[in-house]
PyMOL CGO cylinders between C-alpha atoms (Angstrom):
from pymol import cmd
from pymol.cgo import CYLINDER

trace = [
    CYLINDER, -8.05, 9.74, 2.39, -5.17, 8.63, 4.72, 0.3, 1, 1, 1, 1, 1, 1,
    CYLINDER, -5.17, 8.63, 4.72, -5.75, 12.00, 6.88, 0.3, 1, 1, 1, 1, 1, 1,
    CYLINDER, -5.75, 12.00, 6.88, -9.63, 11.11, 6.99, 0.3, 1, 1, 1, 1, 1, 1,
    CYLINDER, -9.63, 11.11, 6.99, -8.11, 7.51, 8.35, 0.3, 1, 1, 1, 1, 1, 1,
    CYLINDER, -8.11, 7.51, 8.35, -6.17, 8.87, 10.86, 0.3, 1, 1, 1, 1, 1, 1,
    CYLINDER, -6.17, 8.87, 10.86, -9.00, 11.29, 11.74, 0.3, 1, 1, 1, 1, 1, 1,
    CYLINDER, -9.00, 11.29, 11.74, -11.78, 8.79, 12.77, 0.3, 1, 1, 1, 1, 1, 1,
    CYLINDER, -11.78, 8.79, 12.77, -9.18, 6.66, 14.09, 0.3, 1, 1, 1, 1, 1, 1,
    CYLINDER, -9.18, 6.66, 14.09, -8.29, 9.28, 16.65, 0.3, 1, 1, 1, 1, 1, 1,
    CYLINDER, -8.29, 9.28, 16.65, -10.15, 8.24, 19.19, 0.3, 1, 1, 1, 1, 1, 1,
    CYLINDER, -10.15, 8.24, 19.19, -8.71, 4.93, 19.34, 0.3, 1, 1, 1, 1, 1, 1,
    CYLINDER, -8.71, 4.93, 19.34, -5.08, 5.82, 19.55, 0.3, 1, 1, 1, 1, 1, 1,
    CYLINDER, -5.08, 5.82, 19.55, -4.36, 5.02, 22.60, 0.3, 1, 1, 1, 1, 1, 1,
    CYLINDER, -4.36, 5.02, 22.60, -5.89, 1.18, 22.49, 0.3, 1, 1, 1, 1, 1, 1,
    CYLINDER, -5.89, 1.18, 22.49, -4.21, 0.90, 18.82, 0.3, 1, 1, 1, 1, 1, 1,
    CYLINDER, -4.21, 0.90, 18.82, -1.12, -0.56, 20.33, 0.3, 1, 1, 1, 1, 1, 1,
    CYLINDER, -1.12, -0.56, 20.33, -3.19, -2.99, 22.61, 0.3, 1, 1, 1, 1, 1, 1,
    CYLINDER, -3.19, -2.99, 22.61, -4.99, -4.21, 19.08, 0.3, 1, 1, 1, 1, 1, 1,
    CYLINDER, -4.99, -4.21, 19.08, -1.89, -4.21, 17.20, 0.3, 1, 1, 1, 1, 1, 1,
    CYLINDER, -1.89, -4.21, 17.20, -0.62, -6.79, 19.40, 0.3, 1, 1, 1, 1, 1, 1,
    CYLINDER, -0.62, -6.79, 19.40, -2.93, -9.23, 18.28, 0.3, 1, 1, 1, 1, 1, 1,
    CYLINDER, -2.93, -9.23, 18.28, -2.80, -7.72, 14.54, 0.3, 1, 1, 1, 1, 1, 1,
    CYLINDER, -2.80, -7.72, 14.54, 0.63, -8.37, 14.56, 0.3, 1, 1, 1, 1, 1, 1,
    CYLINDER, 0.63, -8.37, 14.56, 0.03, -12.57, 15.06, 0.3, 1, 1, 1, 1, 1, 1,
    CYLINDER, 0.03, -12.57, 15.06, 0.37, -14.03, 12.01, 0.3, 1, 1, 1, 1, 1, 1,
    CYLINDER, 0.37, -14.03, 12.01, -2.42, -16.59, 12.93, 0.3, 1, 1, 1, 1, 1, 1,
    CYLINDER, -2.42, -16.59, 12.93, -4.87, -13.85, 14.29, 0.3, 1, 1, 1, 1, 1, 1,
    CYLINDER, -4.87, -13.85, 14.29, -8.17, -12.82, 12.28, 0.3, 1, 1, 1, 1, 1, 1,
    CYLINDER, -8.17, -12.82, 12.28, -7.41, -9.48, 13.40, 0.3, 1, 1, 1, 1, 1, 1,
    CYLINDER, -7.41, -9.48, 13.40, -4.11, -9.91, 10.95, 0.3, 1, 1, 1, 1, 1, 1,
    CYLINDER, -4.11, -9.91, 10.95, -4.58, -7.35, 8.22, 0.3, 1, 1, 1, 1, 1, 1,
    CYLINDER, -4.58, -7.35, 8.22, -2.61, -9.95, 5.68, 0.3, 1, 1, 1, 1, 1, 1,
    CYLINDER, -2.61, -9.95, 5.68, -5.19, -12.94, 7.10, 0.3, 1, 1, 1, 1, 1, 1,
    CYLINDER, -5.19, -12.94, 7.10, -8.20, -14.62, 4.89, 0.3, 1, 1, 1, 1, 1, 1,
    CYLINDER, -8.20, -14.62, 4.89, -10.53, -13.09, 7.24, 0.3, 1, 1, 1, 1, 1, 1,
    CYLINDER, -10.53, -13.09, 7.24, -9.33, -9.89, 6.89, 0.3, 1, 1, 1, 1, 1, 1,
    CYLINDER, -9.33, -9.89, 6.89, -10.23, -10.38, 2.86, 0.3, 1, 1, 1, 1, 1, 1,
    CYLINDER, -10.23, -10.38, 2.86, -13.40, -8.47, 2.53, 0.3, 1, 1, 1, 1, 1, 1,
    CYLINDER, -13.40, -8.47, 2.53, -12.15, -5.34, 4.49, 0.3, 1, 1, 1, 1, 1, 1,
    CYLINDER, -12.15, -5.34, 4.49, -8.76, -5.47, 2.90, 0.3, 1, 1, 1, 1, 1, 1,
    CYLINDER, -8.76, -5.47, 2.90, -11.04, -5.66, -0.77, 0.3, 1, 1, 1, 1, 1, 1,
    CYLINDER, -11.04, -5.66, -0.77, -13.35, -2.77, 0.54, 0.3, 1, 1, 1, 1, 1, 1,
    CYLINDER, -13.35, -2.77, 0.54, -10.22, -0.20, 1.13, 0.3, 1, 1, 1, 1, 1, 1,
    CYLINDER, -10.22, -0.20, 1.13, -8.23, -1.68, -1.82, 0.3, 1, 1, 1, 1, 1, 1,
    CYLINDER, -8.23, -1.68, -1.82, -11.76, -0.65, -3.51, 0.3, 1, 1, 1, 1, 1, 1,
    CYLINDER, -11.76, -0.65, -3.51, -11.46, 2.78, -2.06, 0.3, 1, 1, 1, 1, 1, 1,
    CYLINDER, -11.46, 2.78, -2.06, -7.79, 3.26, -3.54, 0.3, 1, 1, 1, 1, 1, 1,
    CYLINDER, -7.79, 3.26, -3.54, -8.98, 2.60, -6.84, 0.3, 1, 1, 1, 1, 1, 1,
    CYLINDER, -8.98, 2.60, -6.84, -11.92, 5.37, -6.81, 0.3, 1, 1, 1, 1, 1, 1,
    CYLINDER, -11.92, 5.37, -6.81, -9.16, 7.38, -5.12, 0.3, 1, 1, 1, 1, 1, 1,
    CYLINDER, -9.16, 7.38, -5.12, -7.24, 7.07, -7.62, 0.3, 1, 1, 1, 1, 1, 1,
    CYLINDER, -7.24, 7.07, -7.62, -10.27, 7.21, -10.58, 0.3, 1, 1, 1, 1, 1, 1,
    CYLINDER, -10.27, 7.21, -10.58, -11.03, 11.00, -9.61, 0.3, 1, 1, 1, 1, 1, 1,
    CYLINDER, -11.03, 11.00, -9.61, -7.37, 11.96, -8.77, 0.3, 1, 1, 1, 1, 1, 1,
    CYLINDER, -7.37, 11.96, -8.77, -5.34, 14.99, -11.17, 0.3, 1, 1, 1, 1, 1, 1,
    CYLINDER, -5.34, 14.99, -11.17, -2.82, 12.74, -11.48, 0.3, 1, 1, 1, 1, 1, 1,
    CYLINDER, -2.82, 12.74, -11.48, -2.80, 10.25, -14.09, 0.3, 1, 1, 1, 1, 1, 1,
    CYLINDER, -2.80, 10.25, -14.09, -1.57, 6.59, -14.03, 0.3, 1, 1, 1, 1, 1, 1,
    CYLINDER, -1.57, 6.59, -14.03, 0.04, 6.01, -17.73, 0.3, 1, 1, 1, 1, 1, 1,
    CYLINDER, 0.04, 6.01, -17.73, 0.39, 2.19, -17.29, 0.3, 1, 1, 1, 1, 1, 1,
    CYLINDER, 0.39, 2.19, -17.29, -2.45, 0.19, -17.04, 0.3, 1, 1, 1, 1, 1, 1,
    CYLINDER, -2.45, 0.19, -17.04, -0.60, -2.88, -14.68, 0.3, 1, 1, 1, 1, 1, 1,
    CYLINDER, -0.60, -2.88, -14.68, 0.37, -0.16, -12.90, 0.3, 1, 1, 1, 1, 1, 1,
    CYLINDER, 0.37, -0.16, -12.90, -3.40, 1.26, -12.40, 0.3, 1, 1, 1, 1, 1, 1,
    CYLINDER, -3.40, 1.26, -12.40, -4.35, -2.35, -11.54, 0.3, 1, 1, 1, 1, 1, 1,
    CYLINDER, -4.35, -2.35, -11.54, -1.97, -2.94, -9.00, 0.3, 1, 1, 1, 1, 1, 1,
    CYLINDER, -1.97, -2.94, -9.00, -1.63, 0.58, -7.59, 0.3, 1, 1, 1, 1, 1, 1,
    CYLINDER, -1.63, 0.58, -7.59, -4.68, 0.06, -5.37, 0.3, 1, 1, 1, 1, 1, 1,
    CYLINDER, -4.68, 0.06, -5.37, -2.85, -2.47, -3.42, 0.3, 1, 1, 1, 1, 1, 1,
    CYLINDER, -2.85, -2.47, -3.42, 0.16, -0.95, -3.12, 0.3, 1, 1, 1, 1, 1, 1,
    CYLINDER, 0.16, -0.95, -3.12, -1.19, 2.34, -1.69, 0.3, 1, 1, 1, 1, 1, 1,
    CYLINDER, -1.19, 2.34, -1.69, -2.96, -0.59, 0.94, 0.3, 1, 1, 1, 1, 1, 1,
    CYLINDER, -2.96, -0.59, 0.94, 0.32, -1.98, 1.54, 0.3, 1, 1, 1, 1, 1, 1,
    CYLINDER, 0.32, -1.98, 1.54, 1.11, 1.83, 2.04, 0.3, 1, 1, 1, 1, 1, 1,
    CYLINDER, 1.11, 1.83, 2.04, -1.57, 3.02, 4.16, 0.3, 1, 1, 1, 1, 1, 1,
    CYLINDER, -1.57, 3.02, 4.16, -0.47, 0.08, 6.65, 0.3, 1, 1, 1, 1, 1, 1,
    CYLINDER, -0.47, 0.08, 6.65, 3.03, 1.43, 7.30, 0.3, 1, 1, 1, 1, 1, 1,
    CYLINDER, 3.03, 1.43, 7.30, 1.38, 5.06, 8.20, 0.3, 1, 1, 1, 1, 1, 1,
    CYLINDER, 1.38, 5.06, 8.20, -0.92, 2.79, 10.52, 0.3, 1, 1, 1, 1, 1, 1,
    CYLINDER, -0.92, 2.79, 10.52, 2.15, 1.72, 12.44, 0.3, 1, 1, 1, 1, 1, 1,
    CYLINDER, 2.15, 1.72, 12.44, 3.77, 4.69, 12.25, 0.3, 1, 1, 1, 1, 1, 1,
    CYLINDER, 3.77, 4.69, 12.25, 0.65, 6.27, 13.65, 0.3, 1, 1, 1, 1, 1, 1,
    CYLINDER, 0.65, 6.27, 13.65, 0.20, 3.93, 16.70, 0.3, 1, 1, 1, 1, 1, 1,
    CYLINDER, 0.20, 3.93, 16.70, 3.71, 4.35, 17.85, 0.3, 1, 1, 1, 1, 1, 1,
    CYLINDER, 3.71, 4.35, 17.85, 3.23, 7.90, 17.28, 0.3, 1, 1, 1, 1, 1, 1,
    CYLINDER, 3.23, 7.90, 17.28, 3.74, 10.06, 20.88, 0.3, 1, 1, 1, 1, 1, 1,
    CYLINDER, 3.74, 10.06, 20.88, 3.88, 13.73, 19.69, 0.3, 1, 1, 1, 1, 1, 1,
    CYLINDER, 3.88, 13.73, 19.69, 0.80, 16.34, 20.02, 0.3, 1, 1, 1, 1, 1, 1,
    CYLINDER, 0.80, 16.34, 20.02, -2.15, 15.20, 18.00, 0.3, 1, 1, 1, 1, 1, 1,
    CYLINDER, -2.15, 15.20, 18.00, 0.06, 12.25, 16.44, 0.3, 1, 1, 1, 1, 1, 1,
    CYLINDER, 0.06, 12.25, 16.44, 1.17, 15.53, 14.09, 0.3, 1, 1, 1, 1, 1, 1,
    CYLINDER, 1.17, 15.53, 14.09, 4.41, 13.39, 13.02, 0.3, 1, 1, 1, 1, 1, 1,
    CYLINDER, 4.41, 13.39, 13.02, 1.95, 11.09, 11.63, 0.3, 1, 1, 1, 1, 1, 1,
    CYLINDER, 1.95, 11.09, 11.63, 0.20, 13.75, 9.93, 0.3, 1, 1, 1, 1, 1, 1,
    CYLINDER, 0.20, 13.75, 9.93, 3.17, 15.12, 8.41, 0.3, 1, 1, 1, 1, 1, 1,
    CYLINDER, 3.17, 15.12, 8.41, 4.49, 11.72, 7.24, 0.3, 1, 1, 1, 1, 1, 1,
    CYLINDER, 4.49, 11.72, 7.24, 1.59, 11.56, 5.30, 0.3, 1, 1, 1, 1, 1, 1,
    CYLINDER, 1.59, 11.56, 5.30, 1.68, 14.82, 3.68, 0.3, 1, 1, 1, 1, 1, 1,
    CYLINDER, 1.68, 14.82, 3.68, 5.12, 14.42, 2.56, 0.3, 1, 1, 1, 1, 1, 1,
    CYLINDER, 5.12, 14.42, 2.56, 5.15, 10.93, 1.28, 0.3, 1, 1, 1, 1, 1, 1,
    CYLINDER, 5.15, 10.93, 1.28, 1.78, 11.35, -0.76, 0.3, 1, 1, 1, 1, 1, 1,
    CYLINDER, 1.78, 11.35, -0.76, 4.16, 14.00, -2.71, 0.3, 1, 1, 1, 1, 1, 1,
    CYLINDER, 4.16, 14.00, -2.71, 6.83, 11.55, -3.26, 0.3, 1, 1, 1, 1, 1, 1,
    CYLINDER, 6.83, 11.55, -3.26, 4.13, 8.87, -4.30, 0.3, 1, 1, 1, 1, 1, 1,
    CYLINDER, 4.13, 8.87, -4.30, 2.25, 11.12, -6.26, 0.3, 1, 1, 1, 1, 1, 1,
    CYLINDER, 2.25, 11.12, -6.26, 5.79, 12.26, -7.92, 0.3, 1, 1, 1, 1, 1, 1,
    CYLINDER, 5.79, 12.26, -7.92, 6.78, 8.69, -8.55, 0.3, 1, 1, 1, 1, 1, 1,
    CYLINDER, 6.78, 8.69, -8.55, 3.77, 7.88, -10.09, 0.3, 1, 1, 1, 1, 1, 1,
    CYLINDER, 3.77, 7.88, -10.09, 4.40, 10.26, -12.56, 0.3, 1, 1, 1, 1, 1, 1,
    CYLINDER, 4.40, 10.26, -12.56, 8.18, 9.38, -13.61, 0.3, 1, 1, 1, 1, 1, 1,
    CYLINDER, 8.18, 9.38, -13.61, 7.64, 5.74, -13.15, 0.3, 1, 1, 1, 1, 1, 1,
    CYLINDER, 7.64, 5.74, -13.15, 5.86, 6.05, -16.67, 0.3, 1, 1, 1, 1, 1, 1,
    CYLINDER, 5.86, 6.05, -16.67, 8.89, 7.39, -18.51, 0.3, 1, 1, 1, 1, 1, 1,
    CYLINDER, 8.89, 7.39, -18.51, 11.40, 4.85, -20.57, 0.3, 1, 1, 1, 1, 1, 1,
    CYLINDER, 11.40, 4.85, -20.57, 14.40, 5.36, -18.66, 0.3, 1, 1, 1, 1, 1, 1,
    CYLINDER, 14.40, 5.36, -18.66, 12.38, 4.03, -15.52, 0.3, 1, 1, 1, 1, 1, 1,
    CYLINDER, 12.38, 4.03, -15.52, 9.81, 1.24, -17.38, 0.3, 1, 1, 1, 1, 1, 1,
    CYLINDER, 9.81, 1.24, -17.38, 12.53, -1.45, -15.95, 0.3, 1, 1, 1, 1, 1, 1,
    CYLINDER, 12.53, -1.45, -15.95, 11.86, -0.62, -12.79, 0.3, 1, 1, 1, 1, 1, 1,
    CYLINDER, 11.86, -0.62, -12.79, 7.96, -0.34, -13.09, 0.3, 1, 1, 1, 1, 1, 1,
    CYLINDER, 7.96, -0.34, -13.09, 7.97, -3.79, -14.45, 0.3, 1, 1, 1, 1, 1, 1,
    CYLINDER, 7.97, -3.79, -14.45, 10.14, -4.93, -11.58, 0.3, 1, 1, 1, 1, 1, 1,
    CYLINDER, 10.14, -4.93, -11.58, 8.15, -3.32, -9.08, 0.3, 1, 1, 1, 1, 1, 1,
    CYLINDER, 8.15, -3.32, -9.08, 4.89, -4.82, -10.70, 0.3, 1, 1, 1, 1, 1, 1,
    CYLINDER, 4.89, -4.82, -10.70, 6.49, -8.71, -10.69, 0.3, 1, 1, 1, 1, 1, 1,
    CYLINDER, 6.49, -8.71, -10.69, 7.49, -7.96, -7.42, 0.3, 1, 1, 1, 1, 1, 1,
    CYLINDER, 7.49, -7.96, -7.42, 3.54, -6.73, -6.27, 0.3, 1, 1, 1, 1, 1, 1,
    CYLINDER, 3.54, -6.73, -6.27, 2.31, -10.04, -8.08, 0.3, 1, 1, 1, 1, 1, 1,
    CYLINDER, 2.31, -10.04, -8.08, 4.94, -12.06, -6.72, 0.3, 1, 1, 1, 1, 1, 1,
    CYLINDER, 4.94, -12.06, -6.72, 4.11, -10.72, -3.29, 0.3, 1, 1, 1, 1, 1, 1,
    CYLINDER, 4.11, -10.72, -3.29, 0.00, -10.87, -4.41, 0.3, 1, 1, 1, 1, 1, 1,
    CYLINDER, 0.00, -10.87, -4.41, 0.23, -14.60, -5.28, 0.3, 1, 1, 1, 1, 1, 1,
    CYLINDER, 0.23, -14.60, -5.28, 2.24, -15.72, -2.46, 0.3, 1, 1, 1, 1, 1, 1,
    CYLINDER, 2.24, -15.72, -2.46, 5.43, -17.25, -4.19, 0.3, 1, 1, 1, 1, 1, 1,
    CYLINDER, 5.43, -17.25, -4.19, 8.57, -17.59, -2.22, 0.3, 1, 1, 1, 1, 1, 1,
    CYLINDER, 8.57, -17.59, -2.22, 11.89, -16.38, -3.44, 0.3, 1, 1, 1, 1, 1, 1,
    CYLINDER, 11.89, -16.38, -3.44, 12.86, -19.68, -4.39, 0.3, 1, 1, 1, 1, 1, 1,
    CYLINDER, 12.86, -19.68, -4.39, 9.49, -20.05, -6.81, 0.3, 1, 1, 1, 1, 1, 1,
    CYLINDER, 9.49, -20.05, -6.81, 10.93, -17.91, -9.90, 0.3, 1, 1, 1, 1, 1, 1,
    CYLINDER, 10.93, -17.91, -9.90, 8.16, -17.45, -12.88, 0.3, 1, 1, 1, 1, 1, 1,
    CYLINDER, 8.16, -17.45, -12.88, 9.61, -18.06, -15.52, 0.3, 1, 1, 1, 1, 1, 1,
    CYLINDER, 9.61, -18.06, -15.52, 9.09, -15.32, -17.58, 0.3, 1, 1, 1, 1, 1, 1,
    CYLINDER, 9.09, -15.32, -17.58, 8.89, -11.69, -16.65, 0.3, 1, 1, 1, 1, 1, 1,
    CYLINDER, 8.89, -11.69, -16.65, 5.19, -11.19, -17.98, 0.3, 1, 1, 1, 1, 1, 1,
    CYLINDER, 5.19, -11.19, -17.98, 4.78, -7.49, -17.68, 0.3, 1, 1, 1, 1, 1, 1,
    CYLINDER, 4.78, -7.49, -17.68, 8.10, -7.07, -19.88, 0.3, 1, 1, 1, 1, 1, 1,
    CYLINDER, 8.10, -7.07, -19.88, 8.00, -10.20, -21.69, 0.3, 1, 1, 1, 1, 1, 1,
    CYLINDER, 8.00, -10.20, -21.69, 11.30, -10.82, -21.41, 0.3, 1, 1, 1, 1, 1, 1,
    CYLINDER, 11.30, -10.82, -21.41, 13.10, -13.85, -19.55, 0.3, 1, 1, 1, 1, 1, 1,
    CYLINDER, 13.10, -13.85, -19.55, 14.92, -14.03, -16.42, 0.3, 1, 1, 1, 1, 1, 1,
]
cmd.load_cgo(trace, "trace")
């Protein structure tokens, strides 16, 4: 999916810095994070999650299947920089990037699920609904409520 991205995207490369610019503004619609950027943002988080509905790989915890989507969004965003600062022949760095780190993901997803590393699923996951809901550092729940226990 991320190699399709880059694909149509091609064509655009060399204005995707120009754009980012204004991306990059906190108070910009173009702002990927923004309210107006919602519906698109929902659309591809959409995608993630049929992605991720036909994929071999299987996703043993269900907070993890709910908030995967978004992560891979948060995800496909870094290989969107990367990919706009991206000088070498046919952005191939970019290309390669992806390749590799869809192995690691795809690897992580599968030893996340195992008990020595379900404390740092449910860390991850508190952090991705921390991050979700918009609480500070400073706005502690208090009670960890993927693991149930307290902080």
């Amino acid at each position: 999916m991320l190699r399709a991205k880059i694909d149509t995207s091609m064509p655009y490369h060399r204005f995707a810095a120009v754009l980012f610019k204004s991306a990059a503004d906190p108070k910009s619609p173009l702002n990927p994070f923004s309210n107006d950027s919602a519906a698109l943002r929902e659309r591809v988080t959409q995608l993630f999650a049929e992605v991720l509905e036909g994929a071999r790989t299987r996703v043993g915890s269900p907070k993890l299947r709910e908030e995967l989507p978004h992560l891979l969004w948060t995800y496909q965003m870094g290989i969107i920089l990367f990919w706009i600062h991206d000088e070498s022949p046919e952005c191939g760095r970019t290309y390669r990037l992806i390749d590799h780190t869809v192995k690691i993901i795809v690897r992580l997803i599968t030893l996340i699920d195992l008990p020595p590393f379900r404390p740092l699923l449910w860390t991850t996951l508190e952090l991705l609904k921390d991050l979700r809901e918009g609480r500070s550092a400073d706005q502690k729940s208090p009670t960890n409520e993927i693991s149930g226990s307290s902080e």
